[in-house]
Structures are given as structure tokens and as C-alpha cells.
TIFIPA-531945 format. One line per field, with one value per residue: residue in one letter; x, z, y of N, C-alpha, C, CB in turn; residue number from 1. Coordinates in pm, whole numbers, always signed. Last residue first. Glycine has a CB too. Layout:
<pts>
type <- [A / ...] $
n_X <- [X / ...] $
n_Z <- [Z / ...] $
n_Y <- [Y / ...] $
ca_X <- [X / ...] $
ca_Z <- [Z / ...] $
ca_Y <- [Y / ...] $
c_X <- [X / ...] $
c_Z <- [Z / ...] $
c_Y <- [Y / ...] $
cb_X <- [X / ...] $
cb_Z <- [Z / ...] $
cb_Y <- [Y / ...] $
seq <- [NUM / ...] $
</pts>
This chain:
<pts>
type <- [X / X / X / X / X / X / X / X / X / X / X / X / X / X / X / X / X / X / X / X / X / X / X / X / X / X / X / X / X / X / X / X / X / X / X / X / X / X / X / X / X / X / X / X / X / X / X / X / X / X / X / X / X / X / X / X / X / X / X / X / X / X / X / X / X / X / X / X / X / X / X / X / X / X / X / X / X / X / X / X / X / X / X / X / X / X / X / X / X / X / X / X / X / X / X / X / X / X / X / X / X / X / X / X / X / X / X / X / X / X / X / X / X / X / X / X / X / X / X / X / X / X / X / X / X / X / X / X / X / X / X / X / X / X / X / X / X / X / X / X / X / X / X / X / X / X / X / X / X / X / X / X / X / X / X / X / X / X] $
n_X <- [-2012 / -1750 / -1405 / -1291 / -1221 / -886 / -609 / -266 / -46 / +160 / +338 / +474 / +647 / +986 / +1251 / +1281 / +983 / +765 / +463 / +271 / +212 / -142 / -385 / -663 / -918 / -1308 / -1564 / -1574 / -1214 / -1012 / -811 / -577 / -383 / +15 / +177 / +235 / +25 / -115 / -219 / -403 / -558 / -718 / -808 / -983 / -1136 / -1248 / -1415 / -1534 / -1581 / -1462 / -1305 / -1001 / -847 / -566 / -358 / -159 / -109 / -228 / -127 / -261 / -529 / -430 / -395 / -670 / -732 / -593 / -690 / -948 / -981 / -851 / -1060 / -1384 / -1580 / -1839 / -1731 / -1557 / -1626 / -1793 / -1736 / -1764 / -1611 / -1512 / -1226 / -1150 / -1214 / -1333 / -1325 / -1530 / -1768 / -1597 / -1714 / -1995 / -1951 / -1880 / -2055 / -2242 / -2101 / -2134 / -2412 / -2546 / -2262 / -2052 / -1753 / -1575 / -1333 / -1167 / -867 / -672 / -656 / -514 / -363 / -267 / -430 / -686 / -798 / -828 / -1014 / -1238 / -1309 / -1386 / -1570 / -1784 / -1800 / -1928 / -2167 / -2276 / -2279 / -2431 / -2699 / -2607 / -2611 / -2866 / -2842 / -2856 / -2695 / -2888 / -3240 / -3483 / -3530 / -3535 / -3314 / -3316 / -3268 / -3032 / -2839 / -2686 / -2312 / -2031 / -1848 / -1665 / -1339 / -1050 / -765 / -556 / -258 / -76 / +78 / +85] $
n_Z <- [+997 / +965 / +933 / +706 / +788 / +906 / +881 / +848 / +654 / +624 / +849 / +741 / +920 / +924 / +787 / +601 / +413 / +288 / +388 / +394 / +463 / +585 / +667 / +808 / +847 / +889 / +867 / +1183 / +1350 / +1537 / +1703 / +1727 / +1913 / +1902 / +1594 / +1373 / +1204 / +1302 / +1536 / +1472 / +1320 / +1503 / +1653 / +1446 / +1414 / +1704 / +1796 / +1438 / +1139 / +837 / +521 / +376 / +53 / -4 / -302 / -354 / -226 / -184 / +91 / +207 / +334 / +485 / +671 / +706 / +870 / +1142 / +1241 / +1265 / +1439 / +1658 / +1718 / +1655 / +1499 / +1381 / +1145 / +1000 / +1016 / +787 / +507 / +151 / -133 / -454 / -642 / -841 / -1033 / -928 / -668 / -656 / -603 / -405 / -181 / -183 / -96 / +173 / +240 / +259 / +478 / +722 / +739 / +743 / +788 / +695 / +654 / +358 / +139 / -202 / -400 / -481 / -460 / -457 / -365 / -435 / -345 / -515 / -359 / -100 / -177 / -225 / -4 / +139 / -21 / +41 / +274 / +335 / +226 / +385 / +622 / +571 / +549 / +752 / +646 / +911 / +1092 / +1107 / +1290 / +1502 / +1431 / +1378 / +1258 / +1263 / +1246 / +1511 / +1595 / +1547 / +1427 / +1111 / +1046 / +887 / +728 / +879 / +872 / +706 / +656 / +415 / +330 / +10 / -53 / +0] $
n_Y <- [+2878 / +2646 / +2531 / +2310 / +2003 / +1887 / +1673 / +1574 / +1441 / +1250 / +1031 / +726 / +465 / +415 / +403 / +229 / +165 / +19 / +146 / +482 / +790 / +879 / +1108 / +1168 / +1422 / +1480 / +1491 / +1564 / +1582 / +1337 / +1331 / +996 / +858 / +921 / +759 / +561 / +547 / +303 / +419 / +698 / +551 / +390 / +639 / +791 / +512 / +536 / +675 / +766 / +567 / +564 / +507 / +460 / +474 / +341 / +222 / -66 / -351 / -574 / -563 / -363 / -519 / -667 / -426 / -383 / -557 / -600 / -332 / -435 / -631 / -463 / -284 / -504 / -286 / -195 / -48 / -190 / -440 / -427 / -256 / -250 / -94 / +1 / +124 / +455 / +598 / +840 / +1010 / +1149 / +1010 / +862 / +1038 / +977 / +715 / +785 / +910 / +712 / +515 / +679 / +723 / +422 / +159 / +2 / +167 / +137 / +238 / +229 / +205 / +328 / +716 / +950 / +1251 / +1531 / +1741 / +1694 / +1479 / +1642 / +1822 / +1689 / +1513 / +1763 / +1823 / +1620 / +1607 / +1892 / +1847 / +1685 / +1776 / +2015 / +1825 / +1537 / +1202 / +999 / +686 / +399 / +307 / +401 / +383 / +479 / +839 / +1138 / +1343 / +1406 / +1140 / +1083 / +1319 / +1408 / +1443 / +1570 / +1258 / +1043 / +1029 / +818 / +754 / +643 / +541 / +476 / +218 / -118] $
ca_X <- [-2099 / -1865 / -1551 / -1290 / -1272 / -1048 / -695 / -387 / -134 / +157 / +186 / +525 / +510 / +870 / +1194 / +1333 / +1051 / +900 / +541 / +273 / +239 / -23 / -313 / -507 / -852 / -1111 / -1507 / -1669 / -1387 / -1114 / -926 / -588 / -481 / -116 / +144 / +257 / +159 / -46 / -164 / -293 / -486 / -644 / -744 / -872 / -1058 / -1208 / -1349 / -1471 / -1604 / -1562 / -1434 / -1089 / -912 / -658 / -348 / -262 / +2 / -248 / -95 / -149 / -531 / -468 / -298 / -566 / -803 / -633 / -589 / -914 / -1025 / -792 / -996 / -1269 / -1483 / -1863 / -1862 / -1542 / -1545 / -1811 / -1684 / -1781 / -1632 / -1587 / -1336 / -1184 / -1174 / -1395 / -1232 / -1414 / -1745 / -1615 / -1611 / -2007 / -2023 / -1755 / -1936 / -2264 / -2096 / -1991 / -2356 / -2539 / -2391 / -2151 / -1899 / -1633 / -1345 / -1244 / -1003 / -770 / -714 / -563 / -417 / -254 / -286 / -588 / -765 / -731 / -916 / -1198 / -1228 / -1245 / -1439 / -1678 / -1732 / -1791 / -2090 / -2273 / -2172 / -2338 / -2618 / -2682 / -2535 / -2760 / -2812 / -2968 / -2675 / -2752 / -3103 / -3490 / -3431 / -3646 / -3355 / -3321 / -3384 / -3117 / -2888 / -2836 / -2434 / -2126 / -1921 / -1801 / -1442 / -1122 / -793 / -570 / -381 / -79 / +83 / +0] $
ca_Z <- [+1164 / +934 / +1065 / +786 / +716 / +916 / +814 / +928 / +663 / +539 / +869 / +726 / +863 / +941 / +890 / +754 / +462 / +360 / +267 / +403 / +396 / +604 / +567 / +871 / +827 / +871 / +727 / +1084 / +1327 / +1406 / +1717 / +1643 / +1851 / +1961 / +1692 / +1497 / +1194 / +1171 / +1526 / +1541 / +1259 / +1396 / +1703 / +1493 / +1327 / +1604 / +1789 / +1544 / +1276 / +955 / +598 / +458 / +139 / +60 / -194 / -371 / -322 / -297 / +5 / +196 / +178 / +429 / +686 / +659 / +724 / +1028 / +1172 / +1115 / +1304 / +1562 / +1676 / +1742 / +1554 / +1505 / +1233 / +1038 / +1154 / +967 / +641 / +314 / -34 / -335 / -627 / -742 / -1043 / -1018 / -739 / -656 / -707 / -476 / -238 / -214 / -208 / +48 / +258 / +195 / +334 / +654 / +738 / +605 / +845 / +655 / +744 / +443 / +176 / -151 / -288 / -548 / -390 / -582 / -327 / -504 / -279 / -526 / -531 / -120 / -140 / -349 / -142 / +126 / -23 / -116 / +216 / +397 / +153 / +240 / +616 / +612 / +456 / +747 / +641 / +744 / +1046 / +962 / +1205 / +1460 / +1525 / +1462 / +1214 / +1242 / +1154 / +1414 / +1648 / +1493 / +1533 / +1183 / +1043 / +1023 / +755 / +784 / +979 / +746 / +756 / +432 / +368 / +103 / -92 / +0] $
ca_Y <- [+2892 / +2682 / +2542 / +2469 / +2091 / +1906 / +1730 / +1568 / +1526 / +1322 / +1136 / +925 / +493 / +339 / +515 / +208 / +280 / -72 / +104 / +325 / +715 / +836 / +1060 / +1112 / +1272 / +1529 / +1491 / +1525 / +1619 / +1395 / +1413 / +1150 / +908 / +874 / +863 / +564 / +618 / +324 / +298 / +684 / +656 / +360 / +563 / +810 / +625 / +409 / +725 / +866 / +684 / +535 / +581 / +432 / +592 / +312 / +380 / +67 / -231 / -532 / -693 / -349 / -480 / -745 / -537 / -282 / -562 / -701 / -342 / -296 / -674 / -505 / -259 / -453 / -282 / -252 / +23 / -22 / -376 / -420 / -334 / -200 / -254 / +68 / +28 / +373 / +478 / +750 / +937 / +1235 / +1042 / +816 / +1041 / +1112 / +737 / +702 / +954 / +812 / +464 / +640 / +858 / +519 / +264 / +2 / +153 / +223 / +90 / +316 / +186 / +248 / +591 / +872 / +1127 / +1424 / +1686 / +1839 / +1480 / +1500 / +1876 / +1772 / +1433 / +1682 / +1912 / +1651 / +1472 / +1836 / +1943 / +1647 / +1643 / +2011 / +1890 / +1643 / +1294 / +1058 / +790 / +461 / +337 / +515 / +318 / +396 / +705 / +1074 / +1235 / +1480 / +1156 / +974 / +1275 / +1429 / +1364 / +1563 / +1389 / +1070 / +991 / +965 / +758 / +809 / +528 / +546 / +373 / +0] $
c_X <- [-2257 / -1969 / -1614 / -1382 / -1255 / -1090 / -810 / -464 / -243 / +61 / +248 / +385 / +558 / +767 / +1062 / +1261 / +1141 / +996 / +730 / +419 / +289 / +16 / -161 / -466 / -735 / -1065 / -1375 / -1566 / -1419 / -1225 / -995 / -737 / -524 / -227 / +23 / +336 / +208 / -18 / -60 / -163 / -326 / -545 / -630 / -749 / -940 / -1114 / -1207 / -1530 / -1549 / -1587 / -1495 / -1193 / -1032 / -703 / -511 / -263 / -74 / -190 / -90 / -96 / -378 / -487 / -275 / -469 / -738 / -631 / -543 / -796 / -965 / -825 / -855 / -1178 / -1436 / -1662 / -1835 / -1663 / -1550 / -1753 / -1727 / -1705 / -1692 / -1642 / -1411 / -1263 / -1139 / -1354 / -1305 / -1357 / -1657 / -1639 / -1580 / -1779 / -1979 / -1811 / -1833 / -2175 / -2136 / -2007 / -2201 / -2482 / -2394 / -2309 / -1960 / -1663 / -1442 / -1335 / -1070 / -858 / -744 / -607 / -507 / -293 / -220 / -441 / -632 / -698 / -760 / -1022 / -1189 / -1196 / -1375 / -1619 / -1660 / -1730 / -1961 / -2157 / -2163 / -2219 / -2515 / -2617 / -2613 / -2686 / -2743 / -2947 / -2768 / -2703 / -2991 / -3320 / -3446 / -3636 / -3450 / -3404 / -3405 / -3236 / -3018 / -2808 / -2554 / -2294 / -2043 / -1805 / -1513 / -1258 / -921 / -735 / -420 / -252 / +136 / +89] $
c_Z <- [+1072 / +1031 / +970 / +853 / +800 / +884 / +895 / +925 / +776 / +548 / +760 / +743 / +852 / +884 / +956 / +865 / +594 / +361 / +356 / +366 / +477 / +471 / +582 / +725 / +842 / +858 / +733 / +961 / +1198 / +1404 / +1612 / +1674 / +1818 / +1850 / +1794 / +1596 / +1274 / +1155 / +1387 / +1560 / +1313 / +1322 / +1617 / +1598 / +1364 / +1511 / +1724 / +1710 / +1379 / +1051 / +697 / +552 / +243 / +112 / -172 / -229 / -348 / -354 / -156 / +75 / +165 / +289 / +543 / +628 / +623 / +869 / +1087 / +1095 / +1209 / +1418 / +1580 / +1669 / +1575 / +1573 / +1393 / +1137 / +1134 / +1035 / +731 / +361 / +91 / -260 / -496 / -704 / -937 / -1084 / -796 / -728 / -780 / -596 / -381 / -277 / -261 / -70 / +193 / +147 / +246 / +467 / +675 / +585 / +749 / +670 / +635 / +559 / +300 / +6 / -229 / -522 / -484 / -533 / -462 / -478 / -366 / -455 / -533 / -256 / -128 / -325 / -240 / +44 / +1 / -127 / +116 / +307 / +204 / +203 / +492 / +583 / +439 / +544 / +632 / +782 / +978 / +998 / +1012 / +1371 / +1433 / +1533 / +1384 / +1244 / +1131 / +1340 / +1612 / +1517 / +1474 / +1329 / +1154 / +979 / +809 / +814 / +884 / +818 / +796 / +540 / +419 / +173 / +45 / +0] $
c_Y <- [+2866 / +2739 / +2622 / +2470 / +2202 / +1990 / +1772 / +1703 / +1504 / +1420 / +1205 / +958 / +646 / +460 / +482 / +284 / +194 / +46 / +22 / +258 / +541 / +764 / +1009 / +1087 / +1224 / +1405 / +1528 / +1555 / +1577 / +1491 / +1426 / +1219 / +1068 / +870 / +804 / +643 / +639 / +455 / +294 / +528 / +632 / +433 / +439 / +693 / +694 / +452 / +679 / +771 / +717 / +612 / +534 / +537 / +511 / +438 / +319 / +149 / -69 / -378 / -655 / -412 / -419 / -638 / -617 / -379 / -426 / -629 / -481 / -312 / -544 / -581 / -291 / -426 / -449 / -283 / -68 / +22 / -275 / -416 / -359 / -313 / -116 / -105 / +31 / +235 / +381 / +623 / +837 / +1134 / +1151 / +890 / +989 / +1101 / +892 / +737 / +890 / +854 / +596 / +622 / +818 / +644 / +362 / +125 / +138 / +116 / +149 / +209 / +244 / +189 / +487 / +717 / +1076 / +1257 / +1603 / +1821 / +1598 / +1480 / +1720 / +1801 / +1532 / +1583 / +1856 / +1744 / +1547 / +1712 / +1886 / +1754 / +1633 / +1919 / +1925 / +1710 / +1398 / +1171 / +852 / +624 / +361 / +455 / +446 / +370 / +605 / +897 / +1159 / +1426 / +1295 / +1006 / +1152 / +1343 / +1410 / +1475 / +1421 / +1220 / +1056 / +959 / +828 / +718 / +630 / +515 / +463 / +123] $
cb_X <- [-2081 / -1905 / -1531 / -1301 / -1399 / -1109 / -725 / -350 / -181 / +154 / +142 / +607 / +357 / +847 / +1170 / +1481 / +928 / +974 / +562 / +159 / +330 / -17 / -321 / -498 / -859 / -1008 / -1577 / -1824 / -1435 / -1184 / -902 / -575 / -561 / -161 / +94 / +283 / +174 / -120 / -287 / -363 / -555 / -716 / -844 / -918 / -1136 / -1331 / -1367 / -1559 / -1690 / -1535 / -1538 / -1016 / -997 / -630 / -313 / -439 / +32 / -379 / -221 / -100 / -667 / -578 / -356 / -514 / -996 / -797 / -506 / -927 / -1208 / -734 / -1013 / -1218 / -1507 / -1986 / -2064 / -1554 / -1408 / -1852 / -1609 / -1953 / -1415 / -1748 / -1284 / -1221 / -1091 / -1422 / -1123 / -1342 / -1832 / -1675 / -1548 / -2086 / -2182 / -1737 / -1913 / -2312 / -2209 / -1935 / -2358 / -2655 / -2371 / -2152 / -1967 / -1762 / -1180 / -1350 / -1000 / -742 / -842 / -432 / -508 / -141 / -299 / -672 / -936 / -805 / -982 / -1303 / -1329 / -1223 / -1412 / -1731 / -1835 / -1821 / -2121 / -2433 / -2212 / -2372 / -2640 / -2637 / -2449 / -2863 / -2807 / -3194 / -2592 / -2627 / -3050 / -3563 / -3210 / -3692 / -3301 / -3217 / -3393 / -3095 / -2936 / -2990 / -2388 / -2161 / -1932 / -1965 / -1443 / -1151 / -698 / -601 / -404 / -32 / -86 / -97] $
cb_Z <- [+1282 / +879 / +1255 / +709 / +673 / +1013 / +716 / +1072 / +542 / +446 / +1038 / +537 / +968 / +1109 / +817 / +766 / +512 / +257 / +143 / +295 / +319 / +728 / +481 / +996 / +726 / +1023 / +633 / +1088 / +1335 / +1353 / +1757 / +1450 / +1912 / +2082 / +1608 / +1505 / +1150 / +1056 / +1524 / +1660 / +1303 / +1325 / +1773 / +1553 / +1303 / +1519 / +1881 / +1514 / +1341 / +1020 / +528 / +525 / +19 / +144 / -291 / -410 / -519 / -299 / +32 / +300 / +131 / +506 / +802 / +764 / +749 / +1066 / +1258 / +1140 / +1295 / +1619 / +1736 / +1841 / +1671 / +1468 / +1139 / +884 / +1192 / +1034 / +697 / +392 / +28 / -405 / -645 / -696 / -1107 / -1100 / -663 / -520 / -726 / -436 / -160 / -19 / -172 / +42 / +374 / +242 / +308 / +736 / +905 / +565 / +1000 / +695 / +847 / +378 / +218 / -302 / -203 / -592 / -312 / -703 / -183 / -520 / -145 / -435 / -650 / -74 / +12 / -356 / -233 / +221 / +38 / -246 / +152 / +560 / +180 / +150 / +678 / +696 / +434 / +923 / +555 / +583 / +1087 / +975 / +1241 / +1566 / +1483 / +1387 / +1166 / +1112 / +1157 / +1361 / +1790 / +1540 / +1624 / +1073 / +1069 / +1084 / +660 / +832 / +1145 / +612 / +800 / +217 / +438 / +46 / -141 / +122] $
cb_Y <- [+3115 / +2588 / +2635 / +2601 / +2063 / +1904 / +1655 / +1529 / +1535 / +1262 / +1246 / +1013 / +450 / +280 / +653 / +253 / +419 / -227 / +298 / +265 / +798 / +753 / +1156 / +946 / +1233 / +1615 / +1579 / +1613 / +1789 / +1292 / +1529 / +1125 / +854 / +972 / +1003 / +478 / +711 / +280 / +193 / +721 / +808 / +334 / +522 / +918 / +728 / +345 / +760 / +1072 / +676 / +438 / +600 / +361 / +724 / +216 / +607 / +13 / -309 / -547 / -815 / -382 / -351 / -823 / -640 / -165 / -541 / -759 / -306 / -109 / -698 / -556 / -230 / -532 / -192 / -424 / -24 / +86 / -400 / -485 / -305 / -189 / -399 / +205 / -105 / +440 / +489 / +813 / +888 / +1290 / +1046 / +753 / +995 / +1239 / +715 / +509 / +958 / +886 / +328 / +466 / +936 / +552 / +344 / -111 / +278 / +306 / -14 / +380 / +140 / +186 / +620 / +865 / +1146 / +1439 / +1602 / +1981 / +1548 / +1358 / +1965 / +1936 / +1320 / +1625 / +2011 / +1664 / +1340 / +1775 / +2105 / +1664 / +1495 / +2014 / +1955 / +1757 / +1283 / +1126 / +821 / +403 / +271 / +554 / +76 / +278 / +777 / +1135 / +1169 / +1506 / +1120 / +846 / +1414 / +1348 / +1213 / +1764 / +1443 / +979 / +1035 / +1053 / +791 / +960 / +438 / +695 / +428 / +0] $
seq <- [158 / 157 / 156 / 155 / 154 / 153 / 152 / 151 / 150 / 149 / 148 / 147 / 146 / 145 / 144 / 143 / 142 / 141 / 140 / 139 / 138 / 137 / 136 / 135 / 134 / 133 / 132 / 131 / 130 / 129 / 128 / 127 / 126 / 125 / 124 / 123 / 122 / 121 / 120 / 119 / 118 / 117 / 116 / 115 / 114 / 113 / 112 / 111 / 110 / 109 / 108 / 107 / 106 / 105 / 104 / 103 / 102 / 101 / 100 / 99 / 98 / 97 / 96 / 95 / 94 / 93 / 92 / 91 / 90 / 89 / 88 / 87 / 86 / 85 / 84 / 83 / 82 / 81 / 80 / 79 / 78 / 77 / 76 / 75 / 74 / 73 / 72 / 71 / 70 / 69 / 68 / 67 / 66 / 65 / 64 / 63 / 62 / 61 / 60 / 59 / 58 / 57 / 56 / 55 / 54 / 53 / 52 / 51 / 50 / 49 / 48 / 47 / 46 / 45 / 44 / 43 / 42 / 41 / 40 / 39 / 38 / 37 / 36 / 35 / 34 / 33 / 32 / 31 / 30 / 29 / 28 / 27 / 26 / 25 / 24 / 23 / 22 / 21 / 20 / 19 / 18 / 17 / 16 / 15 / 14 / 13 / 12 / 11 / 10 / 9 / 8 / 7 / 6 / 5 / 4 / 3 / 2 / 1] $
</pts>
């Protein structure tokens, strides 16, 4: 793998905003909509190029891949359940496992999991995400071990 880039959904409704029986039938407010695709606007513009695209299943993550996705159009798009239910190491498992295949990984889940993963693979503490920020690390058989290439969160908005 490349590079993995680390990112939590964009802000999302309350389930009881929303109108929604459980958290994960919660959506991306407008807000979260606009957030996904600046930051996939702003990751294209770095030069990130994901050949994956890999989420939560829940609908505020997977949106958020979707909405990326149509940043990066060659991308291939999977969910996960560990991105939603965890344990932390099934991710690093499944990070592990896509490495194998050499590509750049844009993973989508949640906060606080995310960051905490972040923090594992570039090994810093955990990282503070807000809604649609992210970890971008480089990957790879460096001596130096793992490179934070960026840690990200949209501009605040009042």
C-alpha cells in the first residue's frame, strides 16, 4: 500500500433529528454532504488517488464514500463491519490485508475508532477527528517506518 488516508463521515443528523430507529440509519446532514466533497476535493488536489475506496456500513460512513467516490472514479468501493462494530484489531487485520495489494486506501468510519487507527499506523497517539477530517499516512518498507503526510479538518462553518 501507498498510502492510507484515515477519514471519519461527515457531520451527520442525530437519529432523532432524523427521524431514524437506530444510529446506524443515520444521514449525512447537509453540512456532512458538503464536507465529504471538499475533502475528497481537497485530497484529489494533494494528489491522493485511492484504489479503494473501503467504508462503514452505516449510512452517514458509506454516503461519505459514495459522495467520495465520485471524486475518485476509479476507485473500487467494499464495506466493512469492523469499520462500524470494531474490534480494533479486526481494522488493523483488514488494513494489513489490503497493503498486500500495493494501492493507496481511502478508509471511511467513525470517530473514535478512526482516529485511534490513525494513530496505530503512523505511529502517533490518537488522532481528534472532526466530521469529514482525516489522517493521511504514507505506508510502505521505509526504515523510517510509517510518514503522517497530513492531518486534516474541514474549515468550521458557523
Amino acid at each position: 500500500m501507498k498510502e492510507v488516508v484515515f477519514m471519519r463521515h461527515g457531520h451527520a443528523l442525530s437519529a432523532r433529528e432524523a427521524g431514524v430507529p437506530t444510529d446506524s440509519e443515520r444521514p449525512l446532514s447537509e453540512l456532512g454532504e458538503q464536507e465529504a466533497l471538499e475533502t475528497a476535493r481537497h485530497l484529489s488536489e494533494a494528489g491522493f488517488s485511492p484504489a479503494l475506496i473501503i467504508s462503514s456500513p452505516f449510512l452517514r460512513a458509506s454516503r461519505t464514500a459514495e459522495i467520495a467516490a465520485r471524486v475518485f472514479t476509479a476507485a473500487a468501493r467494499r464495506t466493512s463491519p469492523a469499520l462500524s462494530d470494531g474490534p480494533a484489531s479486526a481494522i488493523v487485520e483488514l488494513i494489513e490485508d489490503l497493503e498486500k495489494d500495493g494501492g493507496s486506501v481511502l478508509v471511511v468510519g467513525h470517530q473514535p475508532l478512526m482516529g485511534a487507527i490513525a494513530g496505530y499506523f503512523s505511529g502517533r497517539d490518537n488522532f481528534d477527528l472532526s466530521p469529514a477530517g482525516f489522517v493521511r499516512v504514507a505506508r510502505g518498507k521505509s526504515p523510517a517506518g510509517p510518514a503522517l503526510l497530513e492531518f486534516y479538518s474541514p474549515p468550521q462553518r458557523k
